[in-house]
C-alpha positions in Angstrom: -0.7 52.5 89.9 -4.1 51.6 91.0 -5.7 53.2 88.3 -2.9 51.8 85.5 -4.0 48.0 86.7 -7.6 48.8 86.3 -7.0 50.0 82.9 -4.8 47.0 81.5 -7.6 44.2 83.5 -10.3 46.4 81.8 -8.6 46.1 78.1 -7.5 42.4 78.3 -11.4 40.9 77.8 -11.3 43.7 74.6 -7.7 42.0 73.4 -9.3 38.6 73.9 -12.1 39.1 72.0 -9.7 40.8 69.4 -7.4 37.5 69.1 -10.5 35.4 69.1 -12.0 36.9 65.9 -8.8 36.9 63.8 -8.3 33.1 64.3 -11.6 32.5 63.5 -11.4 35.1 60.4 -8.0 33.3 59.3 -9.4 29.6 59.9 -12.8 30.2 57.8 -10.7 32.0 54.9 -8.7 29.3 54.0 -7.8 29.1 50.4 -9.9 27.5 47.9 -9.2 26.1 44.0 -11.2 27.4 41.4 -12.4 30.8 40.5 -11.8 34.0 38.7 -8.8 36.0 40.0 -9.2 39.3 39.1 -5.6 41.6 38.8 -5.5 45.4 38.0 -2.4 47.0 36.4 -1.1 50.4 36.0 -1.1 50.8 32.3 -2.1 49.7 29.1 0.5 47.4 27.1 1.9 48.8 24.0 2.2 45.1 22.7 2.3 41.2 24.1 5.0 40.4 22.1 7.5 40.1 25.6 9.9 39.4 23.0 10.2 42.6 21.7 10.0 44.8 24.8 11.3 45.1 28.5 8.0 47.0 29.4 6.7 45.3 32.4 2.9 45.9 32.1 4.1 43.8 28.7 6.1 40.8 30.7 3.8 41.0 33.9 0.6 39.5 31.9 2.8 37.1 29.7 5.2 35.2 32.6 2.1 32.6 32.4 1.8 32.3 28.7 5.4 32.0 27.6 8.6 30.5 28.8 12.7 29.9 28.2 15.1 27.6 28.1 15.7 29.0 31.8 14.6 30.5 34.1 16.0 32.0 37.7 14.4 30.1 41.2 13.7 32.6 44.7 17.7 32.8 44.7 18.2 34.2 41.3 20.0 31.1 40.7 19.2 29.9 36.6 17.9 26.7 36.9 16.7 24.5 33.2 12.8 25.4 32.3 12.2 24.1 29.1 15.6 22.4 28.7 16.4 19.5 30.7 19.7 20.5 30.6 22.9 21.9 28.8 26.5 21.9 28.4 29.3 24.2 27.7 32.7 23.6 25.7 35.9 24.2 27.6 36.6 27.1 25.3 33.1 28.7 26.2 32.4 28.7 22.3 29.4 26.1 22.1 26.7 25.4 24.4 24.2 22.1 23.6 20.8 22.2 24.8 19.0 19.4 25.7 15.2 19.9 25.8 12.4 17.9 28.0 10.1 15.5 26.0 6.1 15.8 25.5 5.9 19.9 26.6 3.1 20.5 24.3 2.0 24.3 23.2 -1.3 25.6 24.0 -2.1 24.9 20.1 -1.6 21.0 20.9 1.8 20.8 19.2 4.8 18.8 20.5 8.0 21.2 21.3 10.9 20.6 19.7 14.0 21.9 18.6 13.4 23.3 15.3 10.6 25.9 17.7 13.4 26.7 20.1 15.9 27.2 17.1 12.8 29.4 15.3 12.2 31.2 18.4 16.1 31.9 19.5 16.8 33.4 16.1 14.0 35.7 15.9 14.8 36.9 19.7 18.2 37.3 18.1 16.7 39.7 15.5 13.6 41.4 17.7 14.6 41.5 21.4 16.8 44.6 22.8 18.3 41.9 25.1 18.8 39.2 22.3 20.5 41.2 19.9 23.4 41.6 22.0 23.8 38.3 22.9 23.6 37.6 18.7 26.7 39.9 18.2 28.4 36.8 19.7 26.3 34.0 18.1 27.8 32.0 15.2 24.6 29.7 14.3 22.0 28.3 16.0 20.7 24.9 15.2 19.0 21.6 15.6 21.1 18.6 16.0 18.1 16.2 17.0 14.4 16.3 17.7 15.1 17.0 21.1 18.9 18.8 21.1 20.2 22.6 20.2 23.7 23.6 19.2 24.5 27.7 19.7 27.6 28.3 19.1 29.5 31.4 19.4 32.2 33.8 17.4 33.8 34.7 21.3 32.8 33.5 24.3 29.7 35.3 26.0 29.2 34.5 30.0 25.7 35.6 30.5 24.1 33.8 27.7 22.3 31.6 30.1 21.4 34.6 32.5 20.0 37.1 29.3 18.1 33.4 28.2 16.7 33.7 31.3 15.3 37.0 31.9 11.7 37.5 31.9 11.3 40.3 29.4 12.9 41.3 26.3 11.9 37.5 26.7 13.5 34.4 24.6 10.1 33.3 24.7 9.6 29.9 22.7 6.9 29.4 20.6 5.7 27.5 17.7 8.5 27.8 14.5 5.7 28.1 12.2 4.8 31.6 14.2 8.4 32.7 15.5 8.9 31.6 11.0 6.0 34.3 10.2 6.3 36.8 12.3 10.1 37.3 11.8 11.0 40.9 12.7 7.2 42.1 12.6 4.9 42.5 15.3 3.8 39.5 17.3 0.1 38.2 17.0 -0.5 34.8 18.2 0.4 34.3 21.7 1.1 30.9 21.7 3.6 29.4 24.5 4.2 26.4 26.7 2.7 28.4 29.8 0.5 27.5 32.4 -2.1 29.9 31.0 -3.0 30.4 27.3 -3.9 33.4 26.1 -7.6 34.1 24.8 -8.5 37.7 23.9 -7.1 41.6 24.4 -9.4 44.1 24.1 -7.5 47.3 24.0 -7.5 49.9 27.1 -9.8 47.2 28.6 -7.9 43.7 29.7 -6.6 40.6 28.8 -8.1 37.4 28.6 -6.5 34.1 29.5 -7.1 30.4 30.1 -5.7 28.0 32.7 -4.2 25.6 29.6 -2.7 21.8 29.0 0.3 21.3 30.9 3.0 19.2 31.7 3.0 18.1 35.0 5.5 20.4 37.4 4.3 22.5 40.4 0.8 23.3 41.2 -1.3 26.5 42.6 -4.8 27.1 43.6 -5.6 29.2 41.4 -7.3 28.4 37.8 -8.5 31.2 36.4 -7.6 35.2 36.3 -8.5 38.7 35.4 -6.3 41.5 34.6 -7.9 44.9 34.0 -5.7 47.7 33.6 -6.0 50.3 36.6 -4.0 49.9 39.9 -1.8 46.9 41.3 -4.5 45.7 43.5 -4.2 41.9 43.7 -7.4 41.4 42.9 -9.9 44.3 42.1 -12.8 44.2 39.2 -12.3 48.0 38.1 -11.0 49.9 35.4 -12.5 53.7 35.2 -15.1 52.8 38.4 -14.4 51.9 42.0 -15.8 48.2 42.6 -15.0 46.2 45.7 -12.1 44.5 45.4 -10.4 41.6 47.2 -7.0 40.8 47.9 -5.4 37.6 47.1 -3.1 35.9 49.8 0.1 35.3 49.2 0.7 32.2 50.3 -2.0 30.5 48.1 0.8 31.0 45.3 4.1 32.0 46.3 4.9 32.5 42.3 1.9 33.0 40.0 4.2 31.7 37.3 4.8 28.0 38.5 1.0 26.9 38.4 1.7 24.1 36.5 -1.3 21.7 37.5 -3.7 20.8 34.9 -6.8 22.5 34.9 -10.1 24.2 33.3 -10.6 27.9 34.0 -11.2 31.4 32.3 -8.7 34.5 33.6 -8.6 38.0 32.0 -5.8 40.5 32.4 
């Protein structure tokens, strides 16, 4: 017993010591705005149209640069993104979308409901998700600047749930783009995102800026890098082992809702 106390008495100045240096680690790391966040993935995209695909490596680099209609909050509840807010016919057969004013595209343009009419028909035609859901749709129009009609052959109950979903995306973008594009393959990356997309060189990374926003949520961070190797938070490697850093979590709980304002570079 003797020689069990000894033991414990001689570890406790160690543990003390230990506990010491961990608060002082955890107060002089406190998180910082600014900088370069760099993010390494597992794969190359085949394509950034998230329209068009369900691939993640696709919808993991594009959640900042596009959105929907809605989206689903840490429940998995839908909750309005880019509409303000919608209602449903007692027979299920026409939903009305109303959309919130002044959300401007990373181009400087005004969104309004001849882009989300644009966008939802060519989701209609391109995404594996969207096609289904247009089996049920009738037509999809513009009633005002700021309202959208969809209105259905049969009722459908997950149309707000497959709006929702993050890929196979019904991203919105400008008409004149979703217009020229049509069924083709996707090549200006143009959203209402917190981040704007700025160059993709192939087997390399993706480049994006922090971009105009309207005012939301806000996170600390204001610029990133995504290079395609592992799913280190942060690392600065593609083919050659570089020191890396991880991110903590709680400086952003989702990546997606930095909505503040801000200047920045970030490559994915």
């Amino acid at each position: 017993m003797g020689t069990r106390r000894y033991g414990v008495s001689a570890m406790a100045p160690l543990v003390i010591l230990a506990l010491a240096g961990a608060l002082a680690f955890s107060t002089s790391a406190a998180p910082r705005r600014g900088g370069t966040l760099r993010i390494a993935e597992i794969g190359e995209p085949l394509t950034l149209d998230t329209v068009a695909t369900t691939a993640d490596v696709t919808s993991i680099i594009t959640l900042p640069i596009f959105e929907e209609l809605f989206t689903y909050d840490a429940g998995w509840k839908i909750q309005p993104l880019l509409a303000e807010s919608y209602t449903a016919s007692q027979d299920g057969l026409t939903y009305t979308f109303k959309l919130r004013k002044n959300v401007p595209f990373h181009n400087g343009k005004e969104m309004t409901a001849d882009d989300v009419v644009a966008s939802l028909i060519r989701w209609g035609k391109v995404s594996p998700r969207g096609t289904s859901v247009y089996k049920a749709v009738e037509s999809t129009t513009a009633e005002d600047k700021y309202t959208v009609v969809m209105k259905l052959k049969t009722p459908f109950a997950p149309l707000l749930s497959f709006i929702a979903l993050p890929n196979g995306a019904a991203a919105i973008m400008p008409k004149e783009i979703a217009d020229a594009t049509g069924a083709g393959n996707l090549k200006q990356y143009i959203g209402t995102g917190p981040y704007k997309f700025v160059e993709w060189a192939p087997d390399r990374y993706v480049t994006r800026a922090s971009g105009r926003r309207w005012p939301m949520r806000s996170c600390s961070i204001r610029s990133r890098r995504w290079r395609h190797a592992s799913r280190e938070c942060r690392a600065a490697t593609t083919t050659s082992p570089m020191p890396s850093t991880r991110m903590p979590t709680r400086s952003c709980k989702r990546i997606r809702g930095s909505w503040q304002e801000s200047s920045g570079r970030a490559t994915f």
